[in-house]
Backbone as CSV, one residue per row, in Angstrom:
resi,resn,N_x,N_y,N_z,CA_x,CA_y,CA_z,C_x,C_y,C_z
1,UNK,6.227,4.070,31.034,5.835,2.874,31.794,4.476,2.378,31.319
2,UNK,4.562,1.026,31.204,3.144,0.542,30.658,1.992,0.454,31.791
3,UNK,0.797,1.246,31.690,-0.235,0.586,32.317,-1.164,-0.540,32.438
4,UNK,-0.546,-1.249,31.030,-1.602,-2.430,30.291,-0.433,-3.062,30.316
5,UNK,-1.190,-4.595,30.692,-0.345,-5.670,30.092,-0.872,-6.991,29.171
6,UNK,-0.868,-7.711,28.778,-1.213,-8.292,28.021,-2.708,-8.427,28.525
7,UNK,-2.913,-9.075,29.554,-4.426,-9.422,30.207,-5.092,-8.049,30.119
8,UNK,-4.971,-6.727,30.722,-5.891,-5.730,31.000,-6.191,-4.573,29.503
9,UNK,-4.865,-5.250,28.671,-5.517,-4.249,27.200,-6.423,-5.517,26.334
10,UNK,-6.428,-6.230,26.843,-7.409,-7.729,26.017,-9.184,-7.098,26.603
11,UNK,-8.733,-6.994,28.044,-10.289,-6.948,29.409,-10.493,-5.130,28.458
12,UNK,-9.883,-4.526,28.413,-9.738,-3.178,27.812,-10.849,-2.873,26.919
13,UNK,-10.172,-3.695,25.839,-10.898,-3.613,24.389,-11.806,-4.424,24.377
14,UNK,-12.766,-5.412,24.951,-13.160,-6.564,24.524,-14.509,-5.501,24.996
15,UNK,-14.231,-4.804,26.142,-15.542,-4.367,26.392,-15.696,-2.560,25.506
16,UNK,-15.111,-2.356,24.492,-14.708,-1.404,23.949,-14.392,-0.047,24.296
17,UNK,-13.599,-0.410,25.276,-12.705,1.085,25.917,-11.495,1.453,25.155
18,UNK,-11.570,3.086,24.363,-10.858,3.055,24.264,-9.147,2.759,24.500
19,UNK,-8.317,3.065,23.896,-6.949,2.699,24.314,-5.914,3.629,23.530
20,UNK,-6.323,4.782,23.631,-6.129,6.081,22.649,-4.676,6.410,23.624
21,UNK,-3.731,6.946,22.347,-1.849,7.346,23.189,-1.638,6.724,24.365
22,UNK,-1.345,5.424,24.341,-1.246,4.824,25.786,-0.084,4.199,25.467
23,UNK,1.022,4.215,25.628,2.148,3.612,26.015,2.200,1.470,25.921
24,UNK,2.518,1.250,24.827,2.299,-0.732,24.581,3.868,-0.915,24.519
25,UNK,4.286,-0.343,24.446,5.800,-0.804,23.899,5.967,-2.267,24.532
26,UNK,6.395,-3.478,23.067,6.999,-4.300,23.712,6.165,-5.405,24.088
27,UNK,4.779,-5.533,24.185,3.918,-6.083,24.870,3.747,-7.562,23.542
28,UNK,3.852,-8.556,24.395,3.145,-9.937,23.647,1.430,-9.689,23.444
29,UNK,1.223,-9.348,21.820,-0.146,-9.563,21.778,-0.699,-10.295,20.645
30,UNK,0.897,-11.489,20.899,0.607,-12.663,19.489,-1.201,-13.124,19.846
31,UNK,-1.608,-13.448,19.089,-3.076,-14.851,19.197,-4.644,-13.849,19.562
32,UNK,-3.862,-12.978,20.208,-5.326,-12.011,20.906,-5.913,-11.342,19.723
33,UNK,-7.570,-11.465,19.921,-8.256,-10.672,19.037,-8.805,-9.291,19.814
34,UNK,-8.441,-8.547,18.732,-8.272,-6.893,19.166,-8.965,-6.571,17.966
35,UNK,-10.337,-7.278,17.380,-10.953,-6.672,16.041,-11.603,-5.228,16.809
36,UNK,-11.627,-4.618,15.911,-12.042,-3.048,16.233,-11.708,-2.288,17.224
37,UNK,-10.206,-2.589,17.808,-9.756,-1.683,19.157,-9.821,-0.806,18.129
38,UNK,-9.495,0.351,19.563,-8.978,1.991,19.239,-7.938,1.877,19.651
39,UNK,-6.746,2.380,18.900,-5.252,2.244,19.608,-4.848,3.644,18.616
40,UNK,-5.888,4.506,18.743,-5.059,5.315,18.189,-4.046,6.262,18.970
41,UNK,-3.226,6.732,17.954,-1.823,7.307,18.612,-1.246,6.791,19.513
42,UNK,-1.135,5.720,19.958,-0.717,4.535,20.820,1.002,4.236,20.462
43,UNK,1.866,3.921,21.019,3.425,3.351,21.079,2.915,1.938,21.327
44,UNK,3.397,1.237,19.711,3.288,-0.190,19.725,4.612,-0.523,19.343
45,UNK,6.020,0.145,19.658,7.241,-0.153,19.197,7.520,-1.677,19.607
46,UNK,8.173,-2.108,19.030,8.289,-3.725,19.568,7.362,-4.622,19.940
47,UNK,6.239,-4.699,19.559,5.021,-5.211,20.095,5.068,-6.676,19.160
48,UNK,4.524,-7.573,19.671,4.735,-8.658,19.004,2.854,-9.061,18.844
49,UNK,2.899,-8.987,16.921,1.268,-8.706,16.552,0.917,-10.647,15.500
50,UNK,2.014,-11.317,16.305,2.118,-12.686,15.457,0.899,-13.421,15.826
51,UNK,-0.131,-13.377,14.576,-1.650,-14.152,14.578,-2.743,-13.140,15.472
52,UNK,-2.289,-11.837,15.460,-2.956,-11.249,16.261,-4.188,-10.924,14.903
53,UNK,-5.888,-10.670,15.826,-6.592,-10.156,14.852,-6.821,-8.406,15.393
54,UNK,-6.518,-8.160,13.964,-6.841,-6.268,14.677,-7.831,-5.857,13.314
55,UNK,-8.674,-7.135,12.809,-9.636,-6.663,11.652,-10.207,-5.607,12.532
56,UNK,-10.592,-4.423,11.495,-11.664,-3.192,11.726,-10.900,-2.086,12.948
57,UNK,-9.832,-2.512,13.360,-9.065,-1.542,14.374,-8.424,-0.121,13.755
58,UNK,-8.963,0.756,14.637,-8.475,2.193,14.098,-7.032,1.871,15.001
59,UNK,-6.083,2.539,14.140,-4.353,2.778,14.700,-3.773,3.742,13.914
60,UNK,-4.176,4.774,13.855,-3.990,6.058,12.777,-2.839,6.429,13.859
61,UNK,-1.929,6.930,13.823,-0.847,7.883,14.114,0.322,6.808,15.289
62,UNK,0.067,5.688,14.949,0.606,5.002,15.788,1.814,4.672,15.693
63,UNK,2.907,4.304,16.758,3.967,4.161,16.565,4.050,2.894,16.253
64,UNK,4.867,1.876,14.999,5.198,0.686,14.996,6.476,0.582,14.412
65,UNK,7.461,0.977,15.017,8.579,0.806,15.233,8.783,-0.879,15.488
66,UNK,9.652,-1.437,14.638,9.843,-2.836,14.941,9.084,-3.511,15.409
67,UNK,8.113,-3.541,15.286,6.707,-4.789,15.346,7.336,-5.570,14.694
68,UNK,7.098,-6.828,15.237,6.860,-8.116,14.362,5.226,-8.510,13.895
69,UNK,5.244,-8.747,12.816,3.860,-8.998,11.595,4.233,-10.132,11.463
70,UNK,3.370,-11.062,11.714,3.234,-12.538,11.141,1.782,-13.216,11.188
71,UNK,1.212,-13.212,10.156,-0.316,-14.011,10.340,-0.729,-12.804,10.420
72,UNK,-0.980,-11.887,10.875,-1.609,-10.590,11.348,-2.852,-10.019,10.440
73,UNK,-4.085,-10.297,11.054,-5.340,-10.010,10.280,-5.128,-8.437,10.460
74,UNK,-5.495,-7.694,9.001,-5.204,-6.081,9.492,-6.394,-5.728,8.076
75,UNK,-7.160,-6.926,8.073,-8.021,-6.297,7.245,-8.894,-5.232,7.806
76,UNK,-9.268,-4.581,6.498,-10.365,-3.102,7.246,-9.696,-2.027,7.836
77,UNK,-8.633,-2.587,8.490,-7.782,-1.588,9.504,-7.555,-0.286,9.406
78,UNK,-7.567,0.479,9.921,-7.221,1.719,9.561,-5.332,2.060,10.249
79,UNK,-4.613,2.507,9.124,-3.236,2.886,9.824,-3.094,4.012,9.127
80,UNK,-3.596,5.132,8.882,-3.152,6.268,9.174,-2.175,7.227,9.248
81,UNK,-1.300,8.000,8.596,0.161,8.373,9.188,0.355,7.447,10.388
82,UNK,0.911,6.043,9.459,1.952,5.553,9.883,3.657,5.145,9.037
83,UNK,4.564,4.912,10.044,5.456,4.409,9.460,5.371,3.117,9.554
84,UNK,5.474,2.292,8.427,6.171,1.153,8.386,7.382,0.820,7.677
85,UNK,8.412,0.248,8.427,9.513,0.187,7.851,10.520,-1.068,7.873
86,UNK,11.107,-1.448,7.102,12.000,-3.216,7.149,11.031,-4.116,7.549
87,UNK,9.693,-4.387,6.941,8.711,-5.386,7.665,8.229,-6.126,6.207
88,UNK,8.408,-7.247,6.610,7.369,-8.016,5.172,6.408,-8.706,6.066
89,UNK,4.816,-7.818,5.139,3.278,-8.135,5.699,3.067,-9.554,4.635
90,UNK,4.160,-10.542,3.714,3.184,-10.716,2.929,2.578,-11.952,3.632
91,UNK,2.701,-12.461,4.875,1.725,-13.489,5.735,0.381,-12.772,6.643
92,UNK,0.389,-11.328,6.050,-1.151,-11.124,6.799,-1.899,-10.540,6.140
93,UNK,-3.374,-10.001,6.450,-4.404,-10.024,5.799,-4.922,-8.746,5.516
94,UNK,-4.398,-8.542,4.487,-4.246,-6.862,3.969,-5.729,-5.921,3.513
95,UNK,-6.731,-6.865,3.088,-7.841,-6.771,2.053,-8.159,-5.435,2.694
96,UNK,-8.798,-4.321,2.121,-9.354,-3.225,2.390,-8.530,-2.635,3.639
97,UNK,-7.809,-2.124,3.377,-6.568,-1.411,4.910,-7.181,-0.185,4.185
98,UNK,-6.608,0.460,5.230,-6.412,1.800,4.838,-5.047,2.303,5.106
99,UNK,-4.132,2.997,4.657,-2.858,3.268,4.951,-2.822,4.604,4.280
100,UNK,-3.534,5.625,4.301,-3.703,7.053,3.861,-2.505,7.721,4.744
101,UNK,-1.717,8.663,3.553,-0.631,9.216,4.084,0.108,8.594,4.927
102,UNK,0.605,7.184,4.777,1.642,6.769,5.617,3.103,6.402,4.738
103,UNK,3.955,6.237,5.585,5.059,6.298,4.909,5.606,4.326,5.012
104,UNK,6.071,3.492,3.574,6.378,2.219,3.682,8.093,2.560,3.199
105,UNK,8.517,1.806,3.791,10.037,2.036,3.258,10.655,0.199,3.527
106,UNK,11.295,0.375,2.198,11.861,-1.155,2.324,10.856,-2.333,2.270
107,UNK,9.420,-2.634,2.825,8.043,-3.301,2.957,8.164,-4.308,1.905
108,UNK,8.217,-5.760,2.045,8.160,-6.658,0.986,6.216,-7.084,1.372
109,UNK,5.199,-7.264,0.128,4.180,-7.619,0.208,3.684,-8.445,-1.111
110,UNK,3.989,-9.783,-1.226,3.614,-10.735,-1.966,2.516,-11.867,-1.906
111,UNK,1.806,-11.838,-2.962,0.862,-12.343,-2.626,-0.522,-12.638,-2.382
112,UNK,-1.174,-11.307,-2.117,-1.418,-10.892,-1.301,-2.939,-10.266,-1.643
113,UNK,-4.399,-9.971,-1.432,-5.306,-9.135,-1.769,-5.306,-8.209,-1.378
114,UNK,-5.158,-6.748,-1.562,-5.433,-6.017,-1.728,-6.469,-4.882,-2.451
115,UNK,-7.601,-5.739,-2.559,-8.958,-5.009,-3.301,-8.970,-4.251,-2.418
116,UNK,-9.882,-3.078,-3.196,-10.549,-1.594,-2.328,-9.949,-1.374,-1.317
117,UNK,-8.405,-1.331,-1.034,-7.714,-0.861,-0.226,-7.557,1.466,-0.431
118,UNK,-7.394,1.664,0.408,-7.246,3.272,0.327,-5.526,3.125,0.461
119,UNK,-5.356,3.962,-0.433,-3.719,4.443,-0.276,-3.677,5.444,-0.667
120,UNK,-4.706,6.609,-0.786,-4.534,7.837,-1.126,-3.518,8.428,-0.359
121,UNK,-2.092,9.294,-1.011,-1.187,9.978,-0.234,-0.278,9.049,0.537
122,UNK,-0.048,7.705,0.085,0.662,7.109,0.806,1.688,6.902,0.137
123,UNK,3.366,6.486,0.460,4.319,6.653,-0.268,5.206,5.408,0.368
124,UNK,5.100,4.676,-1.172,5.982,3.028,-1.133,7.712,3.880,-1.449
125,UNK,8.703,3.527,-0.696,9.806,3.662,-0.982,10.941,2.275,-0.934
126,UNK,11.244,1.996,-2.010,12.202,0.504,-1.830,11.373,0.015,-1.513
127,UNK,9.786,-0.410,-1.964,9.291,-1.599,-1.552,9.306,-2.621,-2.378
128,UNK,9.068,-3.874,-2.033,9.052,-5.003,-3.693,7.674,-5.501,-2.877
129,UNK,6.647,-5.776,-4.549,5.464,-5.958,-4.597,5.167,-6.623,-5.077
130,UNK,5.155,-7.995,-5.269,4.799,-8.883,-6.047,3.157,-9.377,-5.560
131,UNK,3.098,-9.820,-7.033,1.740,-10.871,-7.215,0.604,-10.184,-6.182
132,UNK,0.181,-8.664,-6.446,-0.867,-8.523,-6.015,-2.322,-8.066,-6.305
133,UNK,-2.968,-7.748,-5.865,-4.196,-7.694,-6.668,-4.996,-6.465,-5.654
134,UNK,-4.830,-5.289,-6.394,-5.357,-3.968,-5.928,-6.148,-3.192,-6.333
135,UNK,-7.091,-4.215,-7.272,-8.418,-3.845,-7.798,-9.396,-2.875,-7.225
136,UNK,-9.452,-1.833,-7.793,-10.514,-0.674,-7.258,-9.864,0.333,-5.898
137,UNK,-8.629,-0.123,-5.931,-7.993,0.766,-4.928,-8.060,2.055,-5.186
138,UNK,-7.695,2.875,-3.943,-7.128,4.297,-4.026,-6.495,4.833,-4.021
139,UNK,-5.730,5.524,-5.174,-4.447,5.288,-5.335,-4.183,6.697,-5.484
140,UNK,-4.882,7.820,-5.123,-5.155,9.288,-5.122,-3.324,10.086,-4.800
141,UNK,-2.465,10.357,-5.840,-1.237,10.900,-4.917,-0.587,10.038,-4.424
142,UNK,-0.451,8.776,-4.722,0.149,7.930,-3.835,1.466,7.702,-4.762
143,UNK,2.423,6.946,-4.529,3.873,7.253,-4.532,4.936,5.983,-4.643
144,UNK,5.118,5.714,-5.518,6.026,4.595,-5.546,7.216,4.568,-6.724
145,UNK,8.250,5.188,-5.374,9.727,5.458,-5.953,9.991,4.425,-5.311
146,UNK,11.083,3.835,-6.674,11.942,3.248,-6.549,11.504,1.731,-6.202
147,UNK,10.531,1.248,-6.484,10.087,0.094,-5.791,9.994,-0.899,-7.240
148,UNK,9.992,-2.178,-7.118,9.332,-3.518,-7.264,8.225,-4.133,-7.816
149,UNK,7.498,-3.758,-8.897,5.701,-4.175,-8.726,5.694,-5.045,-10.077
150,UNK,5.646,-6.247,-9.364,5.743,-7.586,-10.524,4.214,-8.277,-10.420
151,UNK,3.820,-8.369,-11.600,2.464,-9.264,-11.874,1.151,-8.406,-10.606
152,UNK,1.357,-7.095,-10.670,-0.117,-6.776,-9.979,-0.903,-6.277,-10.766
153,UNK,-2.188,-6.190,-10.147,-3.393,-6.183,-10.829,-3.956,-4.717,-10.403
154,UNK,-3.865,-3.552,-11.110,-4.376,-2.160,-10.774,-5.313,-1.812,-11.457
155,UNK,-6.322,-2.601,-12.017,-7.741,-2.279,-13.008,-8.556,-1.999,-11.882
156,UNK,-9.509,-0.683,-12.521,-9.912,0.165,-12.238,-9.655,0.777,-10.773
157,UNK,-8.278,1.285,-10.825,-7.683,2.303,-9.709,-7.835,3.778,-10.150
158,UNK,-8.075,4.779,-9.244,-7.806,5.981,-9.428,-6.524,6.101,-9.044
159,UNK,-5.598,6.187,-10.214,-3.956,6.681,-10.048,-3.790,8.210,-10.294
160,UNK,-5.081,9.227,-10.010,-4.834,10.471,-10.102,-3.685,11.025,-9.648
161,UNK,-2.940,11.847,-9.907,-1.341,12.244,-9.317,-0.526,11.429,-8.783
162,UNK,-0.654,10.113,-9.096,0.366,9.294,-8.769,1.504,8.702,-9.195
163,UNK,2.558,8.480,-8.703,3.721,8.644,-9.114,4.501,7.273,-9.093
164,UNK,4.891,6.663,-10.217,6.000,5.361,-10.255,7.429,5.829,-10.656
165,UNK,7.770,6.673,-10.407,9.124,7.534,-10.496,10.581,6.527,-10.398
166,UNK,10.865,5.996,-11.033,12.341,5.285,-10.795,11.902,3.926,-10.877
167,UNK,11.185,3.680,-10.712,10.154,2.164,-10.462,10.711,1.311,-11.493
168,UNK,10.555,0.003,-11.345,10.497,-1.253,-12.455,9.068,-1.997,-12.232
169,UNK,8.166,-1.675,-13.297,7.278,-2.592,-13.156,6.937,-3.686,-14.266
170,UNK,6.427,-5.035,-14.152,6.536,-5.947,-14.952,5.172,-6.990,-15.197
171,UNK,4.944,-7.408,-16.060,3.542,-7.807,-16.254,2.747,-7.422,-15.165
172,UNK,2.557,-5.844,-15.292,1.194,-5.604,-14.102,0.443,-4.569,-15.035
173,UNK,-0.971,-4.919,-14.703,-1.960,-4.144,-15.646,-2.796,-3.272,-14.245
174,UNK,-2.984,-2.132,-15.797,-3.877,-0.861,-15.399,-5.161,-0.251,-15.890
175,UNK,-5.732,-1.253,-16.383,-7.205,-1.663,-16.884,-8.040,-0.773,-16.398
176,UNK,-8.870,-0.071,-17.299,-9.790,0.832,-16.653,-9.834,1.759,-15.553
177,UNK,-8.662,2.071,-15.666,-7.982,3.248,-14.440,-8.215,4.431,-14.959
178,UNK,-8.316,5.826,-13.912,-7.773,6.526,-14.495,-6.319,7.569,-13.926
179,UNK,-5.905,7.672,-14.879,-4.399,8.195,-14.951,-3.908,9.207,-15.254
180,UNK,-4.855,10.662,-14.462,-4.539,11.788,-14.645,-3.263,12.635,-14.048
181,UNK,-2.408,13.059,-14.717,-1.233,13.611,-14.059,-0.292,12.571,-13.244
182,UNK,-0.594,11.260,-13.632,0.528,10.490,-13.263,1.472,10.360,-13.737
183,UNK,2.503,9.907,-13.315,4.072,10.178,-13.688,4.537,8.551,-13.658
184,UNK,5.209,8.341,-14.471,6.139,7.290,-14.610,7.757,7.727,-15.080
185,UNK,7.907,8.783,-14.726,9.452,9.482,-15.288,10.324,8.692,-14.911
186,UNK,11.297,8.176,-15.429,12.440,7.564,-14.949,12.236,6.096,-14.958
187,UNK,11.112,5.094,-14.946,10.784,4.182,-14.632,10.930,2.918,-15.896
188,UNK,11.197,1.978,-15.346,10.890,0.807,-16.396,9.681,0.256,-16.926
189,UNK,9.530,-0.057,-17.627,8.032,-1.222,-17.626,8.124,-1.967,-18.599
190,UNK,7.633,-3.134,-18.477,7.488,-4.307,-19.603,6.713,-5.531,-19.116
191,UNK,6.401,-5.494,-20.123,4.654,-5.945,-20.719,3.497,-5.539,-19.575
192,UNK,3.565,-4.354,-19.897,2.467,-3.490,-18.982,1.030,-3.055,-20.133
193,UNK,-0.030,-3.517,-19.238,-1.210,-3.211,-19.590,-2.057,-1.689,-19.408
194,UNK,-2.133,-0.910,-19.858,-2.848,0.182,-19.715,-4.236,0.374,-20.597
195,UNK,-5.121,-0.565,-20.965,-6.503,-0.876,-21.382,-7.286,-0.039,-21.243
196,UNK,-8.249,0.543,-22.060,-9.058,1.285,-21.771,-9.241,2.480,-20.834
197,UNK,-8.311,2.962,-20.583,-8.197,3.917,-19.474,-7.944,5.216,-19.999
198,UNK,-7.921,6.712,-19.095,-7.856,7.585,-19.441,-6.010,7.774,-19.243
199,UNK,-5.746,8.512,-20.048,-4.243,8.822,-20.274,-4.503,10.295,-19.785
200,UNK,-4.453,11.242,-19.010,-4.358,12.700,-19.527,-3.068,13.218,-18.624
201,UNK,-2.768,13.665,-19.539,-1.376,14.550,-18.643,-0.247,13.762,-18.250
202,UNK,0.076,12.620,-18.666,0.848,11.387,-18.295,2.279,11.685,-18.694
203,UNK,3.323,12.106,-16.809,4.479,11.932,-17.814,5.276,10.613,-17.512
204,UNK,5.370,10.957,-19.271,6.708,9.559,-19.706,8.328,9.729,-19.987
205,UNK,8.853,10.482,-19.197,9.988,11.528,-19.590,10.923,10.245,-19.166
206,UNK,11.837,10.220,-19.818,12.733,9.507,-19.391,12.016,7.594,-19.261
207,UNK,11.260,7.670,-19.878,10.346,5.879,-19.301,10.732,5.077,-20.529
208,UNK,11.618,4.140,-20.287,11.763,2.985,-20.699,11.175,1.293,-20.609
209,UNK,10.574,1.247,-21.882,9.180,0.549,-22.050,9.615,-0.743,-23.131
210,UNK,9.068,-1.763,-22.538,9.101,-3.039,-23.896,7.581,-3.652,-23.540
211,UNK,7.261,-3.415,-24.256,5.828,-3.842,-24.360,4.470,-3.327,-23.926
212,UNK,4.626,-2.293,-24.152,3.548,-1.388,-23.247,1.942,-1.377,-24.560
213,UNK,0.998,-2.169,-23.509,-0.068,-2.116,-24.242,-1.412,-1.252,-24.253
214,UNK,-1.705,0.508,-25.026,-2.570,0.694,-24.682,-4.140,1.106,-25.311
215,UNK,-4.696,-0.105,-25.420,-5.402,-0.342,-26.685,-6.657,0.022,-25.697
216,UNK,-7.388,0.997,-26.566,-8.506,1.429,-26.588,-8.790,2.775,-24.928
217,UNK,-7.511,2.980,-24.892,-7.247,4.282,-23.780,-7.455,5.425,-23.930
218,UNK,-8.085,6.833,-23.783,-8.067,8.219,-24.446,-7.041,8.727,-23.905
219,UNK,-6.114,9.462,-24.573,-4.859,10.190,-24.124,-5.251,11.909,-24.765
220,UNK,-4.221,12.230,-23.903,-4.251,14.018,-23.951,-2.946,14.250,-23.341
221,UNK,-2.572,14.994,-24.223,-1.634,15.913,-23.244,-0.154,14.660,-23.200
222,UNK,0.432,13.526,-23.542,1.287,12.965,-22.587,2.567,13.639,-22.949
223,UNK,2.885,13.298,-22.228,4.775,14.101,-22.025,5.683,12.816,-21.783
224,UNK,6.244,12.996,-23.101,7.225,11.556,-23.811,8.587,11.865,-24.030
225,UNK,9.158,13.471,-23.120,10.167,13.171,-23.755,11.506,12.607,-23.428
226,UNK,11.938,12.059,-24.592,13.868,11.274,-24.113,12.696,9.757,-23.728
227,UNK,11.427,9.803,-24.312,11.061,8.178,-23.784,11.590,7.260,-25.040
228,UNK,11.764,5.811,-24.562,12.294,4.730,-25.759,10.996,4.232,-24.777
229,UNK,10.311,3.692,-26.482,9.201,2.855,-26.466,9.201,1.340,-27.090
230,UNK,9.433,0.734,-27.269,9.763,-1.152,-27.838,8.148,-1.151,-27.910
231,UNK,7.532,-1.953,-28.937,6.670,-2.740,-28.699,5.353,-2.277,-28.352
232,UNK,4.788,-0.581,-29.096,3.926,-0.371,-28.303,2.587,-0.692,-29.117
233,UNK,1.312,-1.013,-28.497,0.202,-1.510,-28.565,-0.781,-0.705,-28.534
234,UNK,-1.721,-0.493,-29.878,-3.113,1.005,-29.133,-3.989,0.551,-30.488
């Protein structure tokens, strides 16, 4: 049962009381600014977040089960082991999130800024990613099977242990990254940029490549095998 309703979690937060595991399910909180609530571990299943601002809001462990996202400022935000799942964010305002160890499944995000975002340990599954720009992100362990990533921009990311496993990616560059023990096994790519960056330990097992450019990168160690390379550049 909800104790808050639209009016008393607005009066709630405005004067900064928390709002820590409290039961929202469902609640209209299109238009309301909620910059820097605490909603952590909170049930926001069905919550309707259309033009809502939740810049600088901690929501680490929160439930968002079928939220609707539309307009939704979530810059700064912190989400935390969360799930997000069947939702396209690409009408809200992503810049610097944090989404450490959460799980995206299905997630369409086009468009979109994504500088100095944290995604350390977070894992894209079936997502499609277009046209984004994730410059200086954190990309520590993070995980993207099976997904989508057309025309993004990953110069200077730490892709330490990170994984594009099954992936198709397509004019997106990796400029001044570095790319220790990352994996691209199984994956497509064409006309992919890898510039100046560190290569070490990189596997390419199974990676099918047309145009892969990586001019002026230090490599060690990569693991190529059963790879077909088209077109490569160094």
């Amino acid at each position: 049962m909800n104790i808050f309703d639209r009016d008393t979690l607005y009066d709630a937060i405005s004067v900064g009381t928390p709002v820590e595991g409290e039961y929202l399910k469902g609640l209209d909180l299109s238009g309301l600014d909620l910059g820097c609530a605490n909603l952590r571990g909170s049930d926001l299943t069905k919550t309707n977040l259309t033009c809502t601002n939740l810049q600088e809001s901690h929501m680490e462990r929160t439930k968002l089960d079928e939220v609707f996202f539309r307009n939704t400022n979530l810059s700064g935000s912190h989400l935390t082991e969360v799930t997000l799942k069947d939702v396209d964010l690409s009408s809200c305002v992503l810049s610097r999130i944090t989404l450490m160890n959460s799980h995206l499944i299905r997630v369409i995000i086009t468009d979109r800024d994504l500088q100095k975002a944290n995604l350390d340990g977070a894992t894209f599954l079936h997502c499609t990613l277009k046209n984004l720009d994730m410059s200086g992100s954190k990309l520590h362990k993070t995980k993207f099977l099976f997904c989508l990533l057309e025309n993004c921009v990953l110069n200077n990311c730490d892709l330490t242990e990170a994984s594009f496993g099954l992936s198709y990616l397509a004019r997106t560059t990796m400029n001044k990254s570095i790319l220790t023990l990352t994996s691209f096994a199984g994956s497509m790519v064409e006309e992919i940029q890898i510039r100046e960056s560190l290569l070490d330990r990189v596997d390419m097992t199974l990676l099918q490549a047309r145009t892969l450019d990586i001019t002026g990168s230090k490599q060690h160690g990569l693991i190529i095998e059963r790879a077909k390379v088209q077109g490569l550049i160094k």
